[in-house]
KEFIDREN-931631 format. One record per residue (C-alpha): residue number from 0; residue in one letter; chain; x negated, y, z negated. Coordinates in Angstrom, 2 decimals. Each point is the difference from the previous one (the first is absolute). Layout:
N
@num->NUM	residuo->a	cadena->A	px->X	py->Y	pz->Z $
...
END
This chain:
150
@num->0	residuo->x	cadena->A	px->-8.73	py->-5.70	pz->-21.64 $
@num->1	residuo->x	cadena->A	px->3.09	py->1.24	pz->-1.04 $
@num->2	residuo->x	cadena->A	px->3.34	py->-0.06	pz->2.23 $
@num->3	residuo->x	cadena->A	px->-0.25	py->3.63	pz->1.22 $
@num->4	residuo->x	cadena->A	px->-3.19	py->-0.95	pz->1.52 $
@num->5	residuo->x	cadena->A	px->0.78	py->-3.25	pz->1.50 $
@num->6	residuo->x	cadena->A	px->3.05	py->1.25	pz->1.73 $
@num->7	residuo->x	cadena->A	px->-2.04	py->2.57	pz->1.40 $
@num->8	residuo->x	cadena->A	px->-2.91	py->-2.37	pz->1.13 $
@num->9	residuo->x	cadena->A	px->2.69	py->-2.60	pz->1.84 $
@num->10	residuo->x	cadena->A	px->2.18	py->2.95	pz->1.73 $
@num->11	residuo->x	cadena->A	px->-3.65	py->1.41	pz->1.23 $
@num->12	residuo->x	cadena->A	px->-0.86	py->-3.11	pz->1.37 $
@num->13	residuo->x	cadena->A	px->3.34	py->-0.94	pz->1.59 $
@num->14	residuo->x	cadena->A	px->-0.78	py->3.40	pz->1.47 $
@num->15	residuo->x	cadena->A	px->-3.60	py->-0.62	pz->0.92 $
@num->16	residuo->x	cadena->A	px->0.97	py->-3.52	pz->1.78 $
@num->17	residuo->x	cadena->A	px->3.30	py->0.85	pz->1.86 $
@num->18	residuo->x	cadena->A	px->-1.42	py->1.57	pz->2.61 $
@num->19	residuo->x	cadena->A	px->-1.87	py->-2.96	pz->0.74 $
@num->20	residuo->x	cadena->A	px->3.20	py->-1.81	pz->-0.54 $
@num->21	residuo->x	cadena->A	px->1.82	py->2.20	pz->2.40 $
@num->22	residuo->x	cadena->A	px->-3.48	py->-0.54	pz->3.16 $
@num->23	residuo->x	cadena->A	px->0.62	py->-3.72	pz->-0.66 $
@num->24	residuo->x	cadena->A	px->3.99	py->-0.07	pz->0.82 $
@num->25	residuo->x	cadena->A	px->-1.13	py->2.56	pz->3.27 $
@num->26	residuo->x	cadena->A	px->-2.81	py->-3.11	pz->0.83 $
@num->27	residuo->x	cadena->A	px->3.01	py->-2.23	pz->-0.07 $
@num->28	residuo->x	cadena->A	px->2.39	py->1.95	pz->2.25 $
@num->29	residuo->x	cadena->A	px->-2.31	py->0.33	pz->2.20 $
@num->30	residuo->x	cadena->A	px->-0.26	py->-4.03	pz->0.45 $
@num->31	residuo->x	cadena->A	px->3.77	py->0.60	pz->0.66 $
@num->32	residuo->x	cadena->A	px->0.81	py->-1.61	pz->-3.53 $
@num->33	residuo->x	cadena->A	px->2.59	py->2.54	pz->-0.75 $
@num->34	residuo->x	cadena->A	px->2.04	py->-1.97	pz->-2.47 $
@num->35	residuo->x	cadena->A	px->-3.34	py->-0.41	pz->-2.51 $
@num->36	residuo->x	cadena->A	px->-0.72	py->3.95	pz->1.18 $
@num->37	residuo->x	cadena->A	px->3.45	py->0.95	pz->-1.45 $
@num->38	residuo->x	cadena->A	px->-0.36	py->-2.13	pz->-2.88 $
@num->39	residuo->x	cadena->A	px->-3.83	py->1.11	pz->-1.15 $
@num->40	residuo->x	cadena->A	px->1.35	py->3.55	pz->0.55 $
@num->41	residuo->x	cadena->A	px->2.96	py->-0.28	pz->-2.26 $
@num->42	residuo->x	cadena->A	px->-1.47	py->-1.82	pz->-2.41 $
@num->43	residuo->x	cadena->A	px->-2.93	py->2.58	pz->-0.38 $
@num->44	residuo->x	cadena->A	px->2.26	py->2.38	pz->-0.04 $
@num->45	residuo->x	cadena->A	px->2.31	py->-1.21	pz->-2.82 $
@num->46	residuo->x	cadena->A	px->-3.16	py->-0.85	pz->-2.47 $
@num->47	residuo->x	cadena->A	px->-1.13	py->3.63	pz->0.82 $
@num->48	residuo->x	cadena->A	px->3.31	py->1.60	pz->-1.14 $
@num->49	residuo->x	cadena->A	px->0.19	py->-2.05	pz->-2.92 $
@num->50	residuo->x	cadena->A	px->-3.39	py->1.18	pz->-0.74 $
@num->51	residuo->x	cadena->A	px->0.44	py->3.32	pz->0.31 $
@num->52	residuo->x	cadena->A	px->3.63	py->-0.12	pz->-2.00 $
@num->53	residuo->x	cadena->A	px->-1.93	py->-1.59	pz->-2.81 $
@num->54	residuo->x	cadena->A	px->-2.58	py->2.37	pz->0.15 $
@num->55	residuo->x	cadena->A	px->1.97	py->3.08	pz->0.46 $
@num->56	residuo->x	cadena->A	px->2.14	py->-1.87	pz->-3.04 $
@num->57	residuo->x	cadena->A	px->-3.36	py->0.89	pz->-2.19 $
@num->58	residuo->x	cadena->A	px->-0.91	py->3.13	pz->0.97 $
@num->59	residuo->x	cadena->A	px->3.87	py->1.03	pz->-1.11 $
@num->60	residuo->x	cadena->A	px->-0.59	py->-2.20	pz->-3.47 $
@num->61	residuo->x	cadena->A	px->-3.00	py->1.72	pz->-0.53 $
@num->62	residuo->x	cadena->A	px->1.49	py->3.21	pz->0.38 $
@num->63	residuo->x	cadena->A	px->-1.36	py->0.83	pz->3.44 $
@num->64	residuo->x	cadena->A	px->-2.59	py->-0.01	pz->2.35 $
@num->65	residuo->x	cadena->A	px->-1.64	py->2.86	pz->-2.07 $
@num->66	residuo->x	cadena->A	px->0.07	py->-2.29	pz->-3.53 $
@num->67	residuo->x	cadena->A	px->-2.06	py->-2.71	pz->2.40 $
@num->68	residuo->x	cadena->A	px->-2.50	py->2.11	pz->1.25 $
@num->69	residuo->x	cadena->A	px->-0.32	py->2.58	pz->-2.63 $
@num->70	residuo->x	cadena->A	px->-3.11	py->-0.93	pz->-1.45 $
@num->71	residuo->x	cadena->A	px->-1.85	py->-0.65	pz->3.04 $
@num->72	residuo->x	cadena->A	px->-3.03	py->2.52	pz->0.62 $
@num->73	residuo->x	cadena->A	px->1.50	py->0.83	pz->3.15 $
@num->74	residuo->x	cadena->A	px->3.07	py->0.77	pz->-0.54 $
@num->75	residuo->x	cadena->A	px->0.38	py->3.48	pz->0.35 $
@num->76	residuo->x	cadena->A	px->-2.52	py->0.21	pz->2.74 $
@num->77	residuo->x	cadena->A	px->1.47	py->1.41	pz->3.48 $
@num->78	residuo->x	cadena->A	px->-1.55	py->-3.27	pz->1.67 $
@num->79	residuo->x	cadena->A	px->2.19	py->-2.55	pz->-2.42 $
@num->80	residuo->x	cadena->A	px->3.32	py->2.23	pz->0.09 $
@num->81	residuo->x	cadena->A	px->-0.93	py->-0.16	pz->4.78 $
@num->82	residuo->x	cadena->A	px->-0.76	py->-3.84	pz->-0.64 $
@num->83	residuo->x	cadena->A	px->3.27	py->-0.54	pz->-2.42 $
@num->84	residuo->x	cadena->A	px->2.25	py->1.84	pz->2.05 $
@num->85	residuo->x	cadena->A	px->-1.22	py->-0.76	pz->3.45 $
@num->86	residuo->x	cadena->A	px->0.17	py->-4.21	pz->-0.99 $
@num->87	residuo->x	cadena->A	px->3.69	py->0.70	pz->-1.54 $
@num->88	residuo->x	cadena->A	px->1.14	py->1.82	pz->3.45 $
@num->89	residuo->x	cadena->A	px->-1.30	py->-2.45	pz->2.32 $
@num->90	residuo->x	cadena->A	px->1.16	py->-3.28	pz->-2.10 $
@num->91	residuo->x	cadena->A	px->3.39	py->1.45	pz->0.50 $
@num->92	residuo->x	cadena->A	px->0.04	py->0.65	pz->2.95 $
@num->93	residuo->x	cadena->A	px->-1.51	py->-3.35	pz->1.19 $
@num->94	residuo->x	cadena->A	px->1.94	py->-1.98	pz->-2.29 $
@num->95	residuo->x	cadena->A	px->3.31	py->1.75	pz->1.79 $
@num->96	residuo->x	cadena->A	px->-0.78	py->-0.33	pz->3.13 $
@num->97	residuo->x	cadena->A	px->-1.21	py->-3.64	pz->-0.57 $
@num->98	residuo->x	cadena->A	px->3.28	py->-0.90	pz->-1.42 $
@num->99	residuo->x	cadena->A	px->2.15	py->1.65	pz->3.25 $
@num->100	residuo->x	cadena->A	px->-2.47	py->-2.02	pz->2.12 $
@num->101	residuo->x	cadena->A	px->0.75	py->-3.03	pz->-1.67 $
@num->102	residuo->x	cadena->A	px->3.91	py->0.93	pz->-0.44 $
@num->103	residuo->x	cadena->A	px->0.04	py->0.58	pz->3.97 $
@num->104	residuo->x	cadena->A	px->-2.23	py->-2.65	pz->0.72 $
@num->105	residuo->x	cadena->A	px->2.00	py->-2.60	pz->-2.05 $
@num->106	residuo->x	cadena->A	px->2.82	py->0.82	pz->1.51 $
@num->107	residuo->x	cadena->A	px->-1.19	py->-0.16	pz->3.24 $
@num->108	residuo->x	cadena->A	px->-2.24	py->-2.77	pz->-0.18 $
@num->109	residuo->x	cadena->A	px->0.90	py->-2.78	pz->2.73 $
@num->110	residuo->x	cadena->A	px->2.64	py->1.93	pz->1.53 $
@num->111	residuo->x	cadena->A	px->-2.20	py->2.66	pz->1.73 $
@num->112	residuo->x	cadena->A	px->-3.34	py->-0.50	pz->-1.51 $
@num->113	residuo->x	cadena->A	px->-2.44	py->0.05	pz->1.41 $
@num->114	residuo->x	cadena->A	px->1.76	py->2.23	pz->2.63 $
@num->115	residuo->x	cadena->A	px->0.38	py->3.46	pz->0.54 $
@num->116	residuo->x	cadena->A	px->-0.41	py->0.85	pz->-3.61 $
@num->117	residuo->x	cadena->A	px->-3.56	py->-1.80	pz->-0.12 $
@num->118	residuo->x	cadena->A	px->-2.04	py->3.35	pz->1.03 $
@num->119	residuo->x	cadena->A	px->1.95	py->1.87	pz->-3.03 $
@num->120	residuo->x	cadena->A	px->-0.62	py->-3.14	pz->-2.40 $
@num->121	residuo->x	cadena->A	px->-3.63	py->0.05	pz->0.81 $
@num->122	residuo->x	cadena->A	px->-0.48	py->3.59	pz->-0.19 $
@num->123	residuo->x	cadena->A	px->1.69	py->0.64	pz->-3.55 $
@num->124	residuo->x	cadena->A	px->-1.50	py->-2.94	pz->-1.26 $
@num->125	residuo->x	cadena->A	px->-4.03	py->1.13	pz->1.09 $
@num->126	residuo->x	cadena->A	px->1.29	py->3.38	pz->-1.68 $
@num->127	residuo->x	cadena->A	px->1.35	py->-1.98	pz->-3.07 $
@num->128	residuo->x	cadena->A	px->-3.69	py->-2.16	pz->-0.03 $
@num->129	residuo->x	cadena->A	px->-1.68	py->3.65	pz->0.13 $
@num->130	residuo->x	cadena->A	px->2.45	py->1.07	pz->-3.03 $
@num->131	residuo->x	cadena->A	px->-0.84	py->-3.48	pz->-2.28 $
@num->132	residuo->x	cadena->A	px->-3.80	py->0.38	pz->0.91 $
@num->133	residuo->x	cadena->A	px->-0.01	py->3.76	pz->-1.22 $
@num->134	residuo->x	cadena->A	px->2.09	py->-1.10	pz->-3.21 $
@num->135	residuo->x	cadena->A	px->-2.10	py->-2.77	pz->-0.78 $
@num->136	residuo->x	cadena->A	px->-3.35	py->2.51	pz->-0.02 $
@num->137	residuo->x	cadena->A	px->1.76	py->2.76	pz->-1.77 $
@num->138	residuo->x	cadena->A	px->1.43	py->-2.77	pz->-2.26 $
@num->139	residuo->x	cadena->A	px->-3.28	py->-1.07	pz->-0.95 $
@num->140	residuo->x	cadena->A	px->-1.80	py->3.19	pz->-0.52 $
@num->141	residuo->x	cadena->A	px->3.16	py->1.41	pz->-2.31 $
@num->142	residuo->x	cadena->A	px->-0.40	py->-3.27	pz->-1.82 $
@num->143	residuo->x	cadena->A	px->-3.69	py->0.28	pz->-0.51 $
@num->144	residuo->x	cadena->A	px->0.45	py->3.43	pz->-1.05 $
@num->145	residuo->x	cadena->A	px->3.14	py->-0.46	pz->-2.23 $
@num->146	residuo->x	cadena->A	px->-2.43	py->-2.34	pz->-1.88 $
@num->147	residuo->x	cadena->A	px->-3.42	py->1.86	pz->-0.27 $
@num->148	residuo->x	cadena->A	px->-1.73	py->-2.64	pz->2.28 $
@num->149	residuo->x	cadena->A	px->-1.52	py->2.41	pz->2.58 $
END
């Protein structure tokens, strides 16, 4: 297996595991174990952008996203380009909005959480599970395409 590869396969399955991560650290807060919620959350969190820096580090090496998936029997159909695109969107977007929760939430954390910023917390974060959970499928279905295994 060469390195391309095995970057690949361990960012898809920090992908495919942190949203079951993330519904372990909500099983703790809600046994009122905030301090272990806070710290399973940012520690998920910080393997998961290191993940995606490395792997976003080889897709630039390799010359681009395009150079990865290039020889892929799927890659110029309209349902790869949906899947690609779609998984890139939402990953953003979830990633941002995880790291303002967290930013807030740190800074808030056992000052005025849980408070009157709790409903807001638990809110972005279901939309921020919902986010990981749609990256992690469209993760694994650009990876299985990217490499000719479906």
């Amino acid at each position: 297996m060469n390195v391309t590869i095995t970057i690949m396969t361990a960012v898809l399955l920090l992908t495919l595991f942190s949203p079951f991560g993330v519904y372990y650290g909500v099983k703790i807060a809600k046994k009122k174990d905030y301090k272990a919620h806070r710290k399973i959350q940012n520690i998920i969190f910080i393997v998961c952008v290191i993940g995606v820096l490395a792997l976003e580090g080889l897709i630039r090496s390799e010359g681009g996203s395009g150079s990865l998936a290039s020889s892929s029997n799927f890659y110029d159909t309209k349902f790869f380009k949906i899947t690609l695109y779609s998984h890139i969107i939402v990953a953003i977007l979830s990633y941002l909005l995880w790291a303002i929760l967290i930013i807030i939430s740190n800074n808030k954390f056992q000052k005025s959480l849980p408070g009157k910023l709790s409903k807001f917390h638990k809110t972005t974060g279901y939309i921020i599970f919902g986010g990981l959970i749609y990256t992690a499928i469209t993760a694994l279905l650009v990876y299985m395409m990217t490499l000719n295994i479906i």
